[in-house]
N, C-alpha and C positions, 0 to 999 in steps of 0.2 A: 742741902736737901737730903734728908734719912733716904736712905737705899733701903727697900723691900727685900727682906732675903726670906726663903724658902728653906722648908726642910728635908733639902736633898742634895745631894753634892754634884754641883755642875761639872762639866767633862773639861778638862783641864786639856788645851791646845796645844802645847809644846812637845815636838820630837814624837812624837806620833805617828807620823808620815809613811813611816817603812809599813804600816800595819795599815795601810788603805786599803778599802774593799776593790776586787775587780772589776772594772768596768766592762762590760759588754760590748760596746758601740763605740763608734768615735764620730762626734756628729761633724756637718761639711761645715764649709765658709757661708752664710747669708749668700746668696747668687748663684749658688753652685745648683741650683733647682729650681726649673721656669714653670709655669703652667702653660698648658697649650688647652685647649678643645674649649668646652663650656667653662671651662676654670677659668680659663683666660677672657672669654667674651664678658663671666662675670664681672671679674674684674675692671675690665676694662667700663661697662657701665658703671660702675662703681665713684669712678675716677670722672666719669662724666656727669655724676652723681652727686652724695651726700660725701661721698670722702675726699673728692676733688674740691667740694666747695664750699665746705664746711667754715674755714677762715673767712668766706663771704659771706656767712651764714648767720657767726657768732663773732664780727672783727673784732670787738673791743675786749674779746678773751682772747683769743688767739694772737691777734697784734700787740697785748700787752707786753712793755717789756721789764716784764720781774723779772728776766736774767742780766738785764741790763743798767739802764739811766732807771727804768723803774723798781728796783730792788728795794725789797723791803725794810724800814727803818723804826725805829722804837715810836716813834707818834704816826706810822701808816695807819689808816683806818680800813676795815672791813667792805670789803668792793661791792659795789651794787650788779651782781650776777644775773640779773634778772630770774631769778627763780622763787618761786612759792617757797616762802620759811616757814611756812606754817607746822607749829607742830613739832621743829626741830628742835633739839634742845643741845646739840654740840656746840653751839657760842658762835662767837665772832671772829676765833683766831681759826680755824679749816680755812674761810674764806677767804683767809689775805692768802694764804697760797696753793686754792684751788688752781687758778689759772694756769699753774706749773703744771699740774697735772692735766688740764682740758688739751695743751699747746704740744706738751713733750711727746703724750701719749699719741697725739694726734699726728706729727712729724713723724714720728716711730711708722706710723702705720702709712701714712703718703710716702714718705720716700721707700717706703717697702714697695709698693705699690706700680709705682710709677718706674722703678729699677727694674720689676721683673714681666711688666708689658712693653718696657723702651718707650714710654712718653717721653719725646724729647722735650716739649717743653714745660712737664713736670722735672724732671731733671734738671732743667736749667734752672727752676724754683728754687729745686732744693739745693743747689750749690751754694746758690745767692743766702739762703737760710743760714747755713751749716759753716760759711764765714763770717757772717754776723756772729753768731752764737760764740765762736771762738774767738773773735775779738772783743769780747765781756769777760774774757779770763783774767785773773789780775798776776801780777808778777808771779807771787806763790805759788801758784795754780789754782786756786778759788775757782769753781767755776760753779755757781748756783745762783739763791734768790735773795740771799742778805747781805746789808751793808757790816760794814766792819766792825760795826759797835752793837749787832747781834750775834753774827757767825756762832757756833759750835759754844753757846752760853744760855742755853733754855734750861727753863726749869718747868716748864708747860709744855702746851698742844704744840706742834710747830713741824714743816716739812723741809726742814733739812736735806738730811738723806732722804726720803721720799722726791724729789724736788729732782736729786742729784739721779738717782735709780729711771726714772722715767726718760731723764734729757740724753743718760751717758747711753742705753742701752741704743737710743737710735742713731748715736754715734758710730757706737760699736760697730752696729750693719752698714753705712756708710762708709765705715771705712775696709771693712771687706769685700764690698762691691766695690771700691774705686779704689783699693790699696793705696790711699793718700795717708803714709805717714805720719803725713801732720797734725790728723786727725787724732790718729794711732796715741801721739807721743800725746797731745791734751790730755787727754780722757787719763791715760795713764800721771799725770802731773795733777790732775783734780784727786784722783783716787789717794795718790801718794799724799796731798792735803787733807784727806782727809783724815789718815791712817797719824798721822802727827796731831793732828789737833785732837780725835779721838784715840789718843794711846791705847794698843791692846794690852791688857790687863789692867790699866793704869786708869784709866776711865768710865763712865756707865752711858752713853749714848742714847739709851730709851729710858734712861730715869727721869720723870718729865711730871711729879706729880701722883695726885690721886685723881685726878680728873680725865674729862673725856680725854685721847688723845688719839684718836683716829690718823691723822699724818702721820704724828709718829711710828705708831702698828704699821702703816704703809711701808715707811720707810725701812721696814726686815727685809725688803725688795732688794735691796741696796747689794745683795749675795747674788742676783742675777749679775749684777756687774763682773763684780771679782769673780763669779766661776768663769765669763766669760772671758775678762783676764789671765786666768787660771788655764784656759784652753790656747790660749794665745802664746803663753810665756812661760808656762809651767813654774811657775815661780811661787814657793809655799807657801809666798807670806799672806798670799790672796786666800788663801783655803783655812790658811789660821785665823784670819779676822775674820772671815764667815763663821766660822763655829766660834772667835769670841763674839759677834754679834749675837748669833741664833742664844748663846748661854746670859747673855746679858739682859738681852728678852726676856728670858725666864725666870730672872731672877728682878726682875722692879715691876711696879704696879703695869699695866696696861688694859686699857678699856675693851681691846678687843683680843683676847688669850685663848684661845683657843687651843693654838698651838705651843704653848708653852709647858716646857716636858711634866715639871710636878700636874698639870692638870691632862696630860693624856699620859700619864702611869696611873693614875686614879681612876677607879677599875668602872666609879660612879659616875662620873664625871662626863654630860652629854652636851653636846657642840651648840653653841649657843653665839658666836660672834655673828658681825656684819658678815653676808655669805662671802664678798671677795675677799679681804679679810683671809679667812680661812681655808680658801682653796690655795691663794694666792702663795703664802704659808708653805705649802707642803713643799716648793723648791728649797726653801730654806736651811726645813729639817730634810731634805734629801742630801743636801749641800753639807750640813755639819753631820749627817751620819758617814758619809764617803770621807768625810776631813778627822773622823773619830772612829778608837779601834773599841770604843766603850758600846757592850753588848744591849747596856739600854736603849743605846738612840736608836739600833737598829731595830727592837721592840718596839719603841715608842713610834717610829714610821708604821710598823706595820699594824698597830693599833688603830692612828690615826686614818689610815688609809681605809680601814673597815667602815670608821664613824665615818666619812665621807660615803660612801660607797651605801650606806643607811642614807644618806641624806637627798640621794641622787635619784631624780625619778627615772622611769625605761627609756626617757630619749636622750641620757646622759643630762638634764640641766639638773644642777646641783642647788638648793633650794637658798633662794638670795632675794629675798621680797621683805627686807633686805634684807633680816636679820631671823638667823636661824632657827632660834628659841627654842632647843632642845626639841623641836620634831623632826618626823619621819617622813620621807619624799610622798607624796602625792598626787595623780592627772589634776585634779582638782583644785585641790586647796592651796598647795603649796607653790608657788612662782619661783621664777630664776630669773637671774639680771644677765644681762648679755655682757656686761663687765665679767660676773664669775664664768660663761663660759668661756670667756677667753681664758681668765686665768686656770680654772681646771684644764683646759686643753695644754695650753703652756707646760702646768706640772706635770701631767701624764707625760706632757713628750720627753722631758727632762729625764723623767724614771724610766721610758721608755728606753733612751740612750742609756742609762746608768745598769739597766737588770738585762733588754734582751728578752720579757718577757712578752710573746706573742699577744695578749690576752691584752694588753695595753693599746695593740694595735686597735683593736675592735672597740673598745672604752673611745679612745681617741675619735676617730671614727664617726660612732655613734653620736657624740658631742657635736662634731659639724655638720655632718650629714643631714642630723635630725632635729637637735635642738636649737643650734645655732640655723639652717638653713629651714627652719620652722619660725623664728625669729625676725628674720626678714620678710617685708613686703614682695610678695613675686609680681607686683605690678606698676609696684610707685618707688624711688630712693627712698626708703627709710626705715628702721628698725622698730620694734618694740622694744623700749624701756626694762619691761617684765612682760615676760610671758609666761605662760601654764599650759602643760601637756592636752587637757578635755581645753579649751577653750571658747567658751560657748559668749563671751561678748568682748569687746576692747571699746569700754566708754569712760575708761579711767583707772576701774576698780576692779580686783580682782574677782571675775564670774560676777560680781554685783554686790559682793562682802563690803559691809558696811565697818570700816577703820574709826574708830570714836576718837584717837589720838591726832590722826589728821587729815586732810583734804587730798584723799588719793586721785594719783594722776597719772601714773607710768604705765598703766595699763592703757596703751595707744601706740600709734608708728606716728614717729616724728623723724626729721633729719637732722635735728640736734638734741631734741627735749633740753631747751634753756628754762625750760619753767620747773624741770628739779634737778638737772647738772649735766651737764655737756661732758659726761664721762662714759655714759654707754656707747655713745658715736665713735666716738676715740677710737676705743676698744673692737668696735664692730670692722674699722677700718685695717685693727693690727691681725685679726684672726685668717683670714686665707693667707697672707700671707708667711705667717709661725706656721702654720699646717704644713707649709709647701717645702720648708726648710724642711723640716722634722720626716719628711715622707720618703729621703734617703737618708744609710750611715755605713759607716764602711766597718769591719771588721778584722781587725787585723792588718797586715801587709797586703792582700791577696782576693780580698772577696768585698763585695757592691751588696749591702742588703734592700730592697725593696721594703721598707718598715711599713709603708702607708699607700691604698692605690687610689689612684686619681688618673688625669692626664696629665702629663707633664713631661718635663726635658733635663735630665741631668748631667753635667759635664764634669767629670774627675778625672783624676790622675791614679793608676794602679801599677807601680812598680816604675814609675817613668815615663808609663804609656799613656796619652790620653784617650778615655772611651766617652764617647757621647751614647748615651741610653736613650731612648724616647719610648714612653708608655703610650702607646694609642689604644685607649681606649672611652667609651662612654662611662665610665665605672663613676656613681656607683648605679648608674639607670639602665646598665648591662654589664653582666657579668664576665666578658670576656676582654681578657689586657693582651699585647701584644708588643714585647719590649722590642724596639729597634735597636741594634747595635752598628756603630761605626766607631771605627778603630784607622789609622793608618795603615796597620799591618796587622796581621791572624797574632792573638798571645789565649796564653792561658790563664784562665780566673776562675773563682767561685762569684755565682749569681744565688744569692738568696730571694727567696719572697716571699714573705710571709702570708703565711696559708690563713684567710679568712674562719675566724672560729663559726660561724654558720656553714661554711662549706660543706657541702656532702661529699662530693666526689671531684677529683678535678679530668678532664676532659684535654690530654695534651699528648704531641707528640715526642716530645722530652725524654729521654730516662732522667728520673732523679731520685730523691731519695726526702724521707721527710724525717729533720731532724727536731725538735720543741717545736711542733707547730710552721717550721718555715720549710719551704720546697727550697732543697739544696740540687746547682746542675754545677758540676768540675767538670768543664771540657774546653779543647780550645775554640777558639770566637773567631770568627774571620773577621776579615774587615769590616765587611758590611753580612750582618747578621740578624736570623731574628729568633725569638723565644716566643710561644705564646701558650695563654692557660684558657680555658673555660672553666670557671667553677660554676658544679652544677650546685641549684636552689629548690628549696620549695619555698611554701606557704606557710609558716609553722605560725600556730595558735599560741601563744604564748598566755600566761596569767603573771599579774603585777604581787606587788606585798597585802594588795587590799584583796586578792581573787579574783578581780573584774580582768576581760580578755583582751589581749589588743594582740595584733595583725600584723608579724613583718613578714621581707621578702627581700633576699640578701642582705644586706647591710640598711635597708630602709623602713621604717617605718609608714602603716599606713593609716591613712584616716577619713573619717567620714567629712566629706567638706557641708558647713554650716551654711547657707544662702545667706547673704548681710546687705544692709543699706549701710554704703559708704559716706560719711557726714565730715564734711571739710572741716577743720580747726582753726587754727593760727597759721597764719602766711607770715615765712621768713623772706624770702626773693624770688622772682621768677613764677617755676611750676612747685617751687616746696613749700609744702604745706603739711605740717599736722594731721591725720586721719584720722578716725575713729568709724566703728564698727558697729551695731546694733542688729538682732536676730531678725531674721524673716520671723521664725518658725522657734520657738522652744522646745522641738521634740525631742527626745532621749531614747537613746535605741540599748536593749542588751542581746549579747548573743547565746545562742542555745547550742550546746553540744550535739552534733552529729549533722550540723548543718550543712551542705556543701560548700566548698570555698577554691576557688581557682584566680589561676594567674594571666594576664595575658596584656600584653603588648603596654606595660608599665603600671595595670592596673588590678585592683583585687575583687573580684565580684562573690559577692556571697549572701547571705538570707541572715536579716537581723531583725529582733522582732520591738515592733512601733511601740514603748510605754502607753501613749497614748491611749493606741485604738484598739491594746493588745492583741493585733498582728502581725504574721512575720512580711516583709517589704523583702525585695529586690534590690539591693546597694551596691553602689562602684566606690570602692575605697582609693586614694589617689596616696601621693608619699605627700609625709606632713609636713617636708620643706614647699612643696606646692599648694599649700593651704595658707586662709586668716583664721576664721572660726572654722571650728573643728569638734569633731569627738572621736580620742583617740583611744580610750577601754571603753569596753561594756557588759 
């Protein structure tokens, strides 16, 4: 098969290493951070919910065993997934090894789950899981979805590493919550399989064709593993193959390039893949710029990072309906898959740990707060597929946009959507808890940084000493946090926490001092100790890229709620069911400068004037995770 080559010289991986960039952050073990308060009650619905029962939902994806007796073989045929094909035109080979992805991503995110509420007998689940899985390992350490007379021999579409990137990462937290070895050394014996069959330098792993290859693209995931190996073992060889993977990338055909460096040094050159795709991405190239002392890649991140940041509407969802097509985010027009918030959340945390930059904190944030917790149903298990910032109907289609290529459908809340892929659920399942990791990271020898606030419980080690932290507070539905400390005995430490970029003032009895945006306190801690902040807020009026106004207040966005008749869909078991949404009322409100606007007991009241009857109304704005239809500019 001819290799695609480019005209630009990829960054050569060898002996490199002494010239890594500094890391800011050093992030914890998977467990090392519980939720507590509404985090955790979420959750725990959740688990009694769409992500508890999702395997009963969708069994014959989920109980497939493509890691196993069912691995994939040269006359497998294309699975009948039960979803709408209409209109697709990626083929027949995605399909044979969708299920890897619907199953892995989905374990990833239940045994997250169920580890940091202490579901005992989700835990017992997943034990029973996680030794099957590792009894599918073959001698070498193979541990994926094909039999032996395909392994690591494509010249097409194919999920390989994608396959492997999904299954190992929920390994990986596995075995940092239960420090089982066993675990540990598999995952390390698949990786080293893989590293031999695809030799660094010696091979091309994503040369797969001129054709679609979406698994393949997936499969640049595959650098989430080895950083996390990278973190565990420090061991080079894990940071060399990420950056030969990420250059390997870039240099053979791929259906969805976004991130491939000759097309983000190309000054023309506007983002145009499937949106996860290219959110998903940005670990990769954050992975080969920290693994590379070449002053391009660390250009070409921050390149990239702008076109994303173009792409991204004000409630952080980054525009994935699916596929980007060189526009510009929108309330309106532009949708987001709850697949890309997870993965933009992911990257940001990833950059978050690698820079130290405050400003990331509030990005991240924004993402769950508002568009991910805008996402969900606040009344029934289920997510939206896609959703849109103004959201004015969910009966399939985007606002009502008429798709001439196919029969739109993801505009709805379902608890799996099998009718176009059982990968937004997945996904919906792994996002509180990657949030909850990522919300602490320690700095240095000496100091705890508060990166992200929520409620929650963190237990580390500072010099020897164990401290348990507890953040009590309603954050982000009140602005006041209140770290509890317990220590065995009084020590001395650095407490970071990063200062909220809306904040105006903070409200504490503390001295501290503020250094890049984070409240710095050095004194010593007693055993049982406490910290606590107030950040003061207002109401700030904000305008979007289009000029039209929308309405936060601390960390939330707010929104006008839509009145809807609720219209049952498809029944999977029980009370799950498919929903769909339809308007009372069509009105459109815009708002008029000098209006008054106040805050009060979680809600925003202010004077919006009616398109209709051009008058100005009385409105209570609520936060747009409390919302279905909505309008959120005006």
């Amino acid at each position: 098969m001819k290799i695609l080559t480019i005209g630009i010289v990829i960054v050569a991986c060898t002996n490199v290493f002494a010239q890594h960039s500094t890391e800011k952050f050093t992030p914890l073990h998977f467990g090392s951070v519980k939720p507590t308060g509404w985090l955790k009650e979420q959750m725990q619905k959740d688990i009694e919910g769409f992500v508890g029962n999702l395997d009963q939902l969708v069994p014959d994806l989920i109980n497939d065993p493509i890691y196993g007796m069912g691995r994939l073989q040269k006359n497998s045929k294309a699975k009948d997934l039960g979803n709408n094909r209409e209109g697709d035109a990626a083929g027949d080979e995605q399909y044979k090894w969708w299920n890897s992805e619907t199953q892995s991503n989905w374990w990833d995110g239940y045994l997250r789950n169920v580890f940091l509420v202490n579901d005992k007998q989700g835990i017992e689940k997943v034990k029973k899981y996680v030794a099957s899985i590792l009894a599918t390992q073959d001698e070498d350490g193979y541990l994926g979805i094909y039999d032996k007379e395909l392994r690591y021999t494509f010249n097409s579409e194919n999920g390989e590493l994608w396959s492997k990137a999904t299954l190992y990462r929920g390994l990986l937290a596995y075995y940092e919550y239960t420090k089982d070895e066993n675990v540990f050394n598999a995952v390390v014996k698949a990786v080293d399989n893989v590293l031999v069959h695809y030799p660094i330098h010696a091979s091309s792993p994503f040369n797969s064709g001129t054709s679609f290859n979406g698994g393949v693209s997936h499969g640049l995931t595959f650098t989430d593993v080895l950083e996390r190996l990278y973190f565990h073992t420090k061991n080079e060889k894990y940071r060399a193959y990420a950056l030969f993977l990420y250059n390997d990338f870039s240099r053979t055909y791929q259906s969805e390039a976004d991130v491939q460096l000759p097309n983000i040094l190309n000054p023309d050159y506007k983002l145009k893949s499937h949106g996860v795709h290219t959110f998903e991405h940005i670990r990769a190239l954050i992975i080969a710029k920290y693994a590379s002392p070449n002053v391009e890649m660390a250009k070409a991140l921050d390149v990239y990072l702008e076109r994303v940041k173009n792409a991204t509407t004000i409630s952080g969802g980054a525009i994935g309906d699916e596929w980007i097509a060189e526009r510009s985010a929108d309330a309106t027009h532009t949708g987001y898959e709850y697949c890309s918030l997870q993965e933009l959340l992911d990257s940001y945390s990833l950059l978050f740990q690698k820079t130290g930059q405050a400003y990331l904190g509030d990005e991240i944030e924004n993402i769950f707060y508002n568009a991910a917790q805008g996402s969900r149903n606040p009344d029934h298990s289920c997510i939206a597929y896609l959703k849109t910032d103004n959201s004015f109907e969910m009966l399939g289609t985007k606002n009502g946009e008429v798709e001439h290529d196919r029969k739109q459908t993801r505009y709805k809340y379902s608890p799996a959507h099998q009718d176009v892929a059982v990968c937004c659920n997945p996904n919906a399942s792994r996002i509180s808890p990657y949030f909850i990791q990522n919300s602490w990271m320690k700095e240095g020898e000496n100091t705890i940084v508060a990166t992200l606030l929520m409620p929650n419980v963190v237990e580390t080690d500072i010099q020897g000493n164990t401290i348990l932290i507890e953040n009590e507070t309603e954050y982000p539905f009140g602005n006041t946090v209140k770290f509890k400390i317990s220590q065995k005995q009084p020590s001395t430490f650095t407490l970071k926490v990063r200062k909220p970029g809306w904040a105006l003032h903070i409200k504490t009895n503390e001295k501290y001092k503020i250094v890049d945006e984070y409240i710095v306190i050095e004194r010593e801690f007693l055993a049982e100790d406490n910290v606590a902040f107030t950040f003061l807020a207002e109401v700030k009026v904000n305008q979007d890229n289009t000029k039209a106004f929308y309405f936060s207040y601390g960390a939330l966005l707010y929104a006008l709620p839509i009145d809807a008749k609720e219209i049952i869909g498809k029944r999977y078991k029980d009370t799950f069911t498919d929903i769909l949404y339809a308007p009372v009322s069509q009105t459109r409100y815009v708002f008029q400068k000098g209006e008054s606007i106040r805050y009060k007991k979680g809600k925003v009241y202010t004077r919006l004037l009616n398109k209709n009857t051009n008058k100005p109304e009385d409105v209570v704005l609520l936060p747009m995770g409390k919302t279905i239809l909505r309008q959120v500019t005006f």
